[in-house]
N, C-alpha and C positions, 0 to 999 in steps of 0.2 A: 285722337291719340295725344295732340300736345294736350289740351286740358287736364289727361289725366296725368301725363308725363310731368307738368308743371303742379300739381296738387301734390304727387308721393314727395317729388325731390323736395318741396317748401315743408312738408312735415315730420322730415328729416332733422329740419332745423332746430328744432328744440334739444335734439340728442348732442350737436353741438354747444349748445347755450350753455345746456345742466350739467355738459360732461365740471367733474369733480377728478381730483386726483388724477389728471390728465399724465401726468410723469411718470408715477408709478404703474401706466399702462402700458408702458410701450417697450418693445421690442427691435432688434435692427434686422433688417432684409441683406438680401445681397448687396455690396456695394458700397462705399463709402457714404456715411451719412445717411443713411436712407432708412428711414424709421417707419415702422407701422404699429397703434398702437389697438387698444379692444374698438377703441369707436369707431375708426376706420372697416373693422371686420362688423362691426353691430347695421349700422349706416349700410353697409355693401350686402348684408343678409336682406335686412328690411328694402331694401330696394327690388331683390331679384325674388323674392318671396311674391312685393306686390305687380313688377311687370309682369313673371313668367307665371301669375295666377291672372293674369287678364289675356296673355298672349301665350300660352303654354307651348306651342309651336316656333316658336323664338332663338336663336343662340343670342348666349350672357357674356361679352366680354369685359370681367372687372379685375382692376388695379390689385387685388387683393385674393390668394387664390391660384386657381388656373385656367390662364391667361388664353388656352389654347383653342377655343371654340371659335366658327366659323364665321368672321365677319362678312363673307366676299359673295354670299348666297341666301340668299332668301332674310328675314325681317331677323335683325340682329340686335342688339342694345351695350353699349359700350358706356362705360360705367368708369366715372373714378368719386370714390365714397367721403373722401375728401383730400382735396388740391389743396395742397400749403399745408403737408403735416406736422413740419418741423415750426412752422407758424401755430399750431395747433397746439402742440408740446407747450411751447413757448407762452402761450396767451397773446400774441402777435395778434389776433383777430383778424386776420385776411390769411381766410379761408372759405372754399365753396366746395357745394356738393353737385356734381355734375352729372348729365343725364344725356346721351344722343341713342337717337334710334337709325338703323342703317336698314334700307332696302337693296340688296343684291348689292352693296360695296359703295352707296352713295346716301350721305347723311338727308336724311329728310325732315330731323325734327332734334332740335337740341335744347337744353336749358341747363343754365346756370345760376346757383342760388347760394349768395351772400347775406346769410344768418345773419351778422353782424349789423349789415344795415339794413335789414331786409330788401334788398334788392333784388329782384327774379328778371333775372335776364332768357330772354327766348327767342326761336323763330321757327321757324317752318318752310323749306323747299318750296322757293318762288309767292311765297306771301310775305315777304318779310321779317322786320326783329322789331322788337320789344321787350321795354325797361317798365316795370312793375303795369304792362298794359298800354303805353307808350309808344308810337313807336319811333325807334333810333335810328339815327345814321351817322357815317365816321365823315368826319370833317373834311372839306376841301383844300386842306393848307400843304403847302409843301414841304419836305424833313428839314430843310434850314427852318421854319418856323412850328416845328413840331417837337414834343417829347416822345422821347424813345425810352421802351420799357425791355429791361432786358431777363430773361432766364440766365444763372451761372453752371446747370448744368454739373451742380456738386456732388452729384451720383458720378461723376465722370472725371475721374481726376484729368485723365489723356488728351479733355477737350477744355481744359483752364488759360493754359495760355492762351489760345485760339481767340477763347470769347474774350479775352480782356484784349487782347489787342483788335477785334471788332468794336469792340466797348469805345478804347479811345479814339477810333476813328468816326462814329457815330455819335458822341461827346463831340468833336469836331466839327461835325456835319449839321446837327440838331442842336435846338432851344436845351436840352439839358436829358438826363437818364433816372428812369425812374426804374427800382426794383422790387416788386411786390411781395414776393415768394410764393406767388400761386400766379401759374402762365394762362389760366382760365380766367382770373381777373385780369391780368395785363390785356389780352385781347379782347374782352366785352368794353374794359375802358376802348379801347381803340375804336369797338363798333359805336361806343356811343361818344366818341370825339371828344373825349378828354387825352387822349394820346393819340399819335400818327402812327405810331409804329412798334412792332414788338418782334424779339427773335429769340432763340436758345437753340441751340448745339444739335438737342437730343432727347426728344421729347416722345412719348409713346399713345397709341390711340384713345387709351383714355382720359391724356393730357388735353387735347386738341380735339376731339373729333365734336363734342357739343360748340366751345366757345367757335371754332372755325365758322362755320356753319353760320352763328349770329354773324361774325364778322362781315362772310358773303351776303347774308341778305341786308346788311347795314350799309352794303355798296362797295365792300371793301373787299380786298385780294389775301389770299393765304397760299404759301406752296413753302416748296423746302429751299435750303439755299442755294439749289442747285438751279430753281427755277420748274423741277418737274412737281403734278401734283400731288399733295398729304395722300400718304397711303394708310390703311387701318388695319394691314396683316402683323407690322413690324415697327421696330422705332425709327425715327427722320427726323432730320434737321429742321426748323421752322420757319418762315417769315408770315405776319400778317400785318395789313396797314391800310390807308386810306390810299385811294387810288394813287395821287400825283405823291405821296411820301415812301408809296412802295415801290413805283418807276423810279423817280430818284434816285433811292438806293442801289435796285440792281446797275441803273445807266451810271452810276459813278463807280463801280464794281466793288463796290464794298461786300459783297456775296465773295467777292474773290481775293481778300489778303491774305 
């Protein structure tokens, strides 16, 4: 299943590359800021076109669409067609095309694929991650000696001041703040120990449920900031990190400003 999982999502990539006239494609969703534009819908066809013609049996949960199908039972696929779309808009180049598979409501096979540098980030339920075949793990350092990557959660006006006052407390705690605009790269850096830690507000399954997933088998913790774990019916809060930088965090309560 990863092989194939990892072959559709990296062929994807090109539709990213070629896209043309990226501005005049796009349209806004619910919510502040929140754009989707044709390639986001093209990218999330050709994905479910080729899972659910190899697994016909399957529920399709993608970012684009309706959202409502059944992650919590039997072989599901959670989908977001591309993470960092206002990056996307923008010509930002940090953007990825995301891919997890779910058995009964527990991720068993994810990957993450950065076009740009071609980077395919992967893993698999108890066999670990890997970085273009690689494989990765998050570093041993603690968040005083780590960078922290943050989501701003700008779909959500309600949760602004929250994350920036997290923000500067974690500025305070950490080597320094890094912010991507795609929370599936922020966490694959962390699986593969370029950062210790990442968080945002309010983030939804097909935000998280690939990158998480590498993060765990990279040796690393993910749950929400409440400390219970990522759910895949609804949206939550996030933290992922490297063991001793995501103890830190909660033992200094920074989960709780």
């Amino acid at each position: 299943m990863l092989s194939y999982i990892m072959e559709t999502v990296k062929s994807c990539g090109p539709m990213l590359l070629r896209a043309t006239q990226v501005a005049q494609s796009v349209s806004e969703k619910e919510g502040q800021r929140n754009f989707v534009t044709t390639y986001d819908k093209q990218v999330q066809q050709t994905l479910r076109k080729a899972l659910l013609g190899r697994w016909p049996e399957a529920h399709f949960m993608g970012e684009e669409g309706d959202n409502q199908e059944d992650t919590l039972h039997g072989l599901a696929f959670v989908v977001d067609p591309i993470d960092g779309t206002t990056n996307f808009i923008k010509g930002y180049r940090a953007s990825t095309v995301c891919v997890a598979a779910l058995q009964d409501g527990e991720a068993i096979c994810g990957v993450v694929y950065d076009p740009y540098t071609d980077s395919l980030f992967a893993a698999e339920k108890g066999r670990g991650a890997w970085l273009n075949g690689e494989p990765i793990h998050v570093s041993g350092r603690r968040l005083s000696e780590g960078l922290v990557c943050l989501g701003t959660s700008s779909y959500y006006a309600e949760l602004t001041d929250h994350t920036f006052v997290m923000a500067r407390a974690l500025f305070d705690a950490a080597l320094d703040l890094r912010r991507s605009g795609s929370a599936a790269l922020d966490m694959c850096y962390v699986a593969c120990g370029r950062a210790e830690l990442m968080y945002e507000e309010k983030l939804w399954p097909w935000d998280h449920a690939a990158a998480a997933l590498i993060v765990r088998e990279a040796g690393g913790k993910t749950g929400q900031l409440s400390g219970e774990p990522l759910p895949f019916d609804r949206s939550s809060s996030i933290v992922a990190g490297a063991p001793r930088a995501y103890d830190d965090f909660f033992e200094k309560g920074l989960n709780r400003l």
